[in-house]
N, C-alpha and C positions, 0 to 999 in steps of 0.2 A: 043554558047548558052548565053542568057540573066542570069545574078544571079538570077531571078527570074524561069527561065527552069530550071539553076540547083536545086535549093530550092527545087521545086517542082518534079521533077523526085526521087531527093534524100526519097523525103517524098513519095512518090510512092511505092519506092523498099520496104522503111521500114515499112509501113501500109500493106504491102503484107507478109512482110516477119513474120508481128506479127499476122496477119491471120491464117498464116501456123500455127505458135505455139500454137494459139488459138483451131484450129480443135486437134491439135495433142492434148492437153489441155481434151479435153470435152473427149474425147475416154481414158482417163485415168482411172484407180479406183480411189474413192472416198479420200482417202488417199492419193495419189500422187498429186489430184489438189490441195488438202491443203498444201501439200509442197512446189505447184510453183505459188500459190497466192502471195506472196508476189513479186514475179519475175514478175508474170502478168501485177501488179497493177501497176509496177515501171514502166512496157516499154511502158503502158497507157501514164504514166506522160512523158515520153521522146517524143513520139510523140507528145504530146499535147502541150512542150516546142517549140517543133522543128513546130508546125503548128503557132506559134506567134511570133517566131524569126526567123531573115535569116541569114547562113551561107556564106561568102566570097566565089566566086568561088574554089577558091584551096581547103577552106576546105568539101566545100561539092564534089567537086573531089576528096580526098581523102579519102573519107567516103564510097563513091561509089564504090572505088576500091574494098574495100571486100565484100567478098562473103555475111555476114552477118551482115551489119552494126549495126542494132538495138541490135543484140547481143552482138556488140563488145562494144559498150557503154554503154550498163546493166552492162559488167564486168567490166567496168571501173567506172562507179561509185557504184559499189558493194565496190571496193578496198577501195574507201574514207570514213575517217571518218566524220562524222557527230555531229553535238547535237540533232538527231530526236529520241533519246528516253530519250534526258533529258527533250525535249519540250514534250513529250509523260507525262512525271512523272508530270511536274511541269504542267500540264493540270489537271492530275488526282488529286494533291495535294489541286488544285487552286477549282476542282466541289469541293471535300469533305468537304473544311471549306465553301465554300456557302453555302452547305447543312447544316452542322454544326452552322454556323450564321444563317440560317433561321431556325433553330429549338429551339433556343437557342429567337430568337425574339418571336417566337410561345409562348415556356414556358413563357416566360416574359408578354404576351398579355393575356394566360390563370391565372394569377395571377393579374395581371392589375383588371382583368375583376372579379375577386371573391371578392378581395379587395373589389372595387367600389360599389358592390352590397352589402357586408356584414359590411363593415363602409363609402362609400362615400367618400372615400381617395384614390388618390394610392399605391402603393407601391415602396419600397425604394431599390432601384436595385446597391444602392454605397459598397456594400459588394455581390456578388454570390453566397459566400458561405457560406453568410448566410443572408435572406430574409426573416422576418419576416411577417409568414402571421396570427400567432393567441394568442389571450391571455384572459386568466381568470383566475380564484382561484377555489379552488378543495378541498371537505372535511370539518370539523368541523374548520378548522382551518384557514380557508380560504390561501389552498399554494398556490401560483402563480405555474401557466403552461404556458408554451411559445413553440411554436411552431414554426420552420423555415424552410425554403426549401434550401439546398447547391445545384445549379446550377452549381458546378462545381465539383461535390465529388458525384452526382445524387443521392441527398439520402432525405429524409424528416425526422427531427431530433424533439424528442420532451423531454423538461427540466422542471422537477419540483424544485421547489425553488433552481433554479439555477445549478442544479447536473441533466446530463443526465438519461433519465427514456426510452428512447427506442429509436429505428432509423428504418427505411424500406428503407434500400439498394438496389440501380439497376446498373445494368451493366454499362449502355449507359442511355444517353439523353432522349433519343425518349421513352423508356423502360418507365421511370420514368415521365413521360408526359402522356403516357398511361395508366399507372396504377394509377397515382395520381392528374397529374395536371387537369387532363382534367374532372375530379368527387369532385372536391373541397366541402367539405360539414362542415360546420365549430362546428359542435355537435359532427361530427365522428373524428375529426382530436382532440377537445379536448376530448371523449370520454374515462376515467378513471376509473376503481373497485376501489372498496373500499382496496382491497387486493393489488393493486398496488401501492397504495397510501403508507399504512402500512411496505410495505416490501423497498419504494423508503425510507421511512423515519428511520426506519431500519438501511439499507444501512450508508444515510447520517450518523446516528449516526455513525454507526462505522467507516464508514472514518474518521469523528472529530478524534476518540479516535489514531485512526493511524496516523492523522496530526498531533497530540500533544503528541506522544509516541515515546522518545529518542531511539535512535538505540546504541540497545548495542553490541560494539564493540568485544567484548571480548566472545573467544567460552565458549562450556559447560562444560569443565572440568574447568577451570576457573572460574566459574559459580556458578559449585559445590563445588569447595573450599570454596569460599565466600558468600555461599547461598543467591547466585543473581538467580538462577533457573527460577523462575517461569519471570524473568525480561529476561532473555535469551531465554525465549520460545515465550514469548508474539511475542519478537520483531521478531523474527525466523517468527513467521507464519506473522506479516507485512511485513516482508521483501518478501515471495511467495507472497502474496496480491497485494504488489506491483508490481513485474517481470510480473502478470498476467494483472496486468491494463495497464503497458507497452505493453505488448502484444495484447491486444486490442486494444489501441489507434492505435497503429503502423496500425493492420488491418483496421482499421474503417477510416485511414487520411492520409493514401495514395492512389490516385488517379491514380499510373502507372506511374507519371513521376514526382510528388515529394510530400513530406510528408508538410501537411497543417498547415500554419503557428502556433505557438501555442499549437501545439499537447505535446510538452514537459513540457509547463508551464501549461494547465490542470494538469497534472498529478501529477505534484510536488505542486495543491496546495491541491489535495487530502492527499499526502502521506508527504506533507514535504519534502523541498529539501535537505538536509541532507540523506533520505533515498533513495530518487530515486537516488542519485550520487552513493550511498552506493552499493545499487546494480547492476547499472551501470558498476562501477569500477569492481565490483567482475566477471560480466559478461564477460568482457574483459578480465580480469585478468584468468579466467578460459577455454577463447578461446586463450589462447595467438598464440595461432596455427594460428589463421586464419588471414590470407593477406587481407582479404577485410573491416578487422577494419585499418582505416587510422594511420600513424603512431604516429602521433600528439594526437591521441585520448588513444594510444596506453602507450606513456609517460607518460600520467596524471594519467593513472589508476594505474599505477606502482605505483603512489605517496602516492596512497590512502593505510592505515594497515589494514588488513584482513586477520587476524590470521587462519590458517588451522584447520576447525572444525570436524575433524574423529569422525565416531561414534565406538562402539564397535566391529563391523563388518570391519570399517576399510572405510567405504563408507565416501565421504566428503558432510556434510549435507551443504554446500556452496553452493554446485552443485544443490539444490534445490531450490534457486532464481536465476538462469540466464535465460535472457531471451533468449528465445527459440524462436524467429522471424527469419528473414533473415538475414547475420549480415550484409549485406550492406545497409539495412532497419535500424536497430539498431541503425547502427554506423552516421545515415544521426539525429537520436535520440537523440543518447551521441552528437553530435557535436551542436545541435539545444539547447540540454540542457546546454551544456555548456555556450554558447553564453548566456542562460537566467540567467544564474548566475551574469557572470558577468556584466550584466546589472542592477539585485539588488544593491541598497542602502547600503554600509557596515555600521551596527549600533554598537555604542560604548559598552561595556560591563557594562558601566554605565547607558546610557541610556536602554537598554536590561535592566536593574533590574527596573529601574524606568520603563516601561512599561508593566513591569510586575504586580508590585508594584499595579498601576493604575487602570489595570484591574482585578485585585483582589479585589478591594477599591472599584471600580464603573461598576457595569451591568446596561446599558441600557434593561429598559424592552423591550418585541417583543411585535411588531405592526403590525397586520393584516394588507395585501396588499388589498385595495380597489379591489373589483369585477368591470372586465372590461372587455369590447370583443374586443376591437381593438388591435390589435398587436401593442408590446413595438416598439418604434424608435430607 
């Protein structure tokens, strides 16, 4: 015979012999052809190799010899491994972030377009997370509101005089596109009560007094010795104030795969960095149990004194600023905080009194923020 007789007899035997398992195939239950779909699909692709390639005499002679050729080949390349489910993954990986890029282009166009409409600008897409779409002034006092969208935290954030005043959290992209971007209305987004104004401004005050309220070191028998009490209790309830703002930011600035740049240095400039380390340290200091505080983060808190404050009952009212997050959330916290430490400026104890001095000497009066509707750059 011609290599070509053999080729083609060979492919003969084997289109007949996947025939057979075909009928055998369809008379199965419905559950057993799902088992051998994948065996079907495969002796398809082997005929279909073997209809576009020819085999050497010998080897399609010896292919002929068995009984079952198309079977004997299924099992043999059943045996081999392959990368046909990591091209499977990296398929699946490769649609999601298209999808993901095209939605993420979508949001960007539905803001493009409210922009253009509502100031004749575009928008500034060199930060994600955060996109300024609105601004004005609010109240007798005229406070600035600033409005932003994080494109990559999916949330729409809004700040009066420079202190968050609310957020509308979504899950996903798509989520936060449907519920927000896609209804842009720039009266609703800065729409504000009177009473939220009041309680934002509230708020701000008492943070001031918490950012400029020394953390006393020393417990309450200590306290009560020296009638420092009411100076030991103040700082006590800053220091829970604190652990709790910790705990919000933590929730509010991670995204699932890491905590948003900056989320420590908010916080420390609400409460003073002195206090947020304060309770940091303590927070550690009172998990020392836990392996998922790094051990580096682990040593510095040691460093810190944080005298054991028992109450009468015997409870440690210490135990009442740690924060209560995840500790490998926390600890992603303490390590971000710390980095912002020491990137502060260390100021001389000289200069510290002269700028103290200074600011005692000289208040700049407050000056109303001009009423505007274009979003800050």
């Amino acid at each position: 015979m011609t290599n070509e007789q053999w080729n083609t007899t060979l492919y003969k035997q084997m289109f007949a012999e996947q025939e057979q398992f075909r009928d055998w195939l369809l008379a199965q239950p419905p559950q057993e052809i799902l088992n051998h779909a994948y065996e079907y699909v495969m002796r398809e692709d082997i005929l279909l190799s073997l209809e576009y390639n020819d085999l050497t005499d010998a080897q399609a002679a010896a292919l002929l010899s068995s009984s079952s050729p198309l079977a004997d080949v299924y099992a043999e390349f059943d045996k081999l491994e392959s990368s046909h489910m990591e091209e499977i993954w990296s398929c699946i990986e490769s649609r999601a972030d298209a999808l993901q890029a095209g939605l993420l282009e979508r949001a960007k166009t539905l803001i493009d377009e409210f922009c253009a409409y509502e100031y004749a600008s575009q928008a500034d897409f060199s930060d994600l997370s955060r996109v300024n779409i609105a601004y004005t002034t609010v109240g007798d006092e005229d406070i600035p509101l600033q409005v932003h969208v994080d494109l990559e935290g999916y949330k729409i954030e809004r700040e009066l005089d420079g202190r968050p005043l609310d957020a509308r959290q979504y899950g996903l992209l798509h989520e936060l596109i449907e519920n927000e971007l896609e209804g842009l209305d720039f009266q609703e987004l800065v729409a504000v009560s009177d009473a939220e104004i009041q309680a934002a401004l509230a708020s701000a005050k008492k943070e001031a007094a918490f950012a400029e309220l020394p953390v006393y070191r020393q417990n309450a028998a200590y306290a009560s010795e020296h009638g420092e009490l009411e100076q030991c209790r103040v700082s006590h309830q800053a220091n829970i104030a604190c652990k709790e703002a910790i705990e919000q930011s933590i929730d509010q600035n991670y995204d699932g795969r890491r905590l948003a740049k900056g989320t420590a240095d908010k916080v420390m400039q609400k409460f003073g960095t002195e206090r947020v380390m304060y309770v940091l340290a303590n927070t550690i200091q009172q998990k020392g149990w836990d392996g998922r505080f790094h051990p580096y983060n682990k040593d510095w808190a040691r460093t810190v004194d944080i005298p054991p404050n028992p109450d009468s009952f015997g409870f440690e009212r210490n135990c009442e600023f740690v924060v209560d997050s995840h500790a490998g959330l926390t600890d992603l916290f303490v390590s971000q905080a710390r980095r912002e430490v020491e990137r502060q400026p260390r100021t001389s104890v000289r200069e510290q009194l002269k700028q103290a001095q200074e600011k005692a000497e000289k208040k700049p009066p407050v000056q109303a923020a001009p009423k505007k509707k274009e979003p800050e750059r």
